[in-house]
C-alpha positions as CSV (number, residue, x, y, z in Angstrom):
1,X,-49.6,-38.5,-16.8
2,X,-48.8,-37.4,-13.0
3,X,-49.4,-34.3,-11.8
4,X,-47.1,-33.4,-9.1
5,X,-47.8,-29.9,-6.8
6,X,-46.3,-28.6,-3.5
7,X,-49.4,-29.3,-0.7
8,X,-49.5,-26.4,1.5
9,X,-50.4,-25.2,5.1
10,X,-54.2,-25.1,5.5
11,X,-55.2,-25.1,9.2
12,X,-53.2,-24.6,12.4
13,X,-54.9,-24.8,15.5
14,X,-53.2,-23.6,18.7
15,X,-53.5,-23.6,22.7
16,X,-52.8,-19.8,22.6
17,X,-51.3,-19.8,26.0
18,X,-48.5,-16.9,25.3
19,X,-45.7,-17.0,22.7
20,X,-43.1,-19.0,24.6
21,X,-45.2,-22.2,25.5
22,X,-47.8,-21.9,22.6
23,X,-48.4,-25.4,21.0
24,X,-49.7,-26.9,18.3
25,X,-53.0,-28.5,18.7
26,X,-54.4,-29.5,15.3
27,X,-52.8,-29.5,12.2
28,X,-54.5,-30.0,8.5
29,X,-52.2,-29.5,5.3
30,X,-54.6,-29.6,1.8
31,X,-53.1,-29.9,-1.8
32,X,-54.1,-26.8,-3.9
33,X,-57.6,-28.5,-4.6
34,X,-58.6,-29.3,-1.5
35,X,-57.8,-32.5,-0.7
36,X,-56.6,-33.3,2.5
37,X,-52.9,-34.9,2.5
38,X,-51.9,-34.7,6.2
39,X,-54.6,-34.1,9.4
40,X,-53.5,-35.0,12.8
41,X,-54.9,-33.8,16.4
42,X,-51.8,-33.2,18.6
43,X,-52.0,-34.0,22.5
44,X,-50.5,-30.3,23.9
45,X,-47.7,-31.2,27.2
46,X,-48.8,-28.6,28.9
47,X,-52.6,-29.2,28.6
48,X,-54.2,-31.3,31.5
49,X,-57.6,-32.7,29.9
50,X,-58.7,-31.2,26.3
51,X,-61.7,-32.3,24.2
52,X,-61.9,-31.8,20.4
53,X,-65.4,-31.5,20.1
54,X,-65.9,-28.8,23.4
55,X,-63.1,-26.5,21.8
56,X,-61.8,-26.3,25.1
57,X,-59.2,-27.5,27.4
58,X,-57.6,-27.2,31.1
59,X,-54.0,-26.0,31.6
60,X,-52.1,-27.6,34.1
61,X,-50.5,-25.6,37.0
62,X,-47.2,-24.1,36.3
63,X,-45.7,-21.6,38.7
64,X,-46.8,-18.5,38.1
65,X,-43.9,-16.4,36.3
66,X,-41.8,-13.6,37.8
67,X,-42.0,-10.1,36.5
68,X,-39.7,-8.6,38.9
69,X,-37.7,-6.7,36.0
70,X,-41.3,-5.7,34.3
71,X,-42.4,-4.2,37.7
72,X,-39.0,-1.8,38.4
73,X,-39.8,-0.8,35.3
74,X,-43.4,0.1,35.5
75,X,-42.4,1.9,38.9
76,X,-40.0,4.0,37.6
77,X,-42.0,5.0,34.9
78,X,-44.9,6.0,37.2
79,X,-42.9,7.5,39.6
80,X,-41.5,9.9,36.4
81,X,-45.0,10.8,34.7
């Protein structure tokens, strides 16, 4: 007799950089007993170098983004308080 069951998410790893360019880095989906289906390290775009084992990695230069909106805002609220 087969058993069939729906594997499920187990371990998503993450570059962390902010919520618009975060990306995947390792993935690991387990069945319900702990067997691993599915484990695959992911080479990030936006990462220059990266090493598994150092749990660390160098981001490559992007230009630096504008918070010209943010700022008119944070000196009008200053300017009020």
């Amino acid at each position: 007799m087969v058993k069939c069951y729906t594997p499920f998410i187990y371990w998503i790893d993450t570059t962390g950089l902010d919520w618009q360019s975060d990306e995947i880095i390792h993935l690991t989906i387990t069945d319900l007993f702990g067997n691993i289906v599915f484990s695959h390290l992911f080479k990030p775009v936006k990462i220059e170098s990266w090493d598994p084992t150092q749990q660390g990695f160098h981001t490559k230069a992007l230009a630096p983004p504008t918070y010209s909106i943010y700022n008119k805002l944070r000196v009008v609220l200053v300017k009020s308080f």
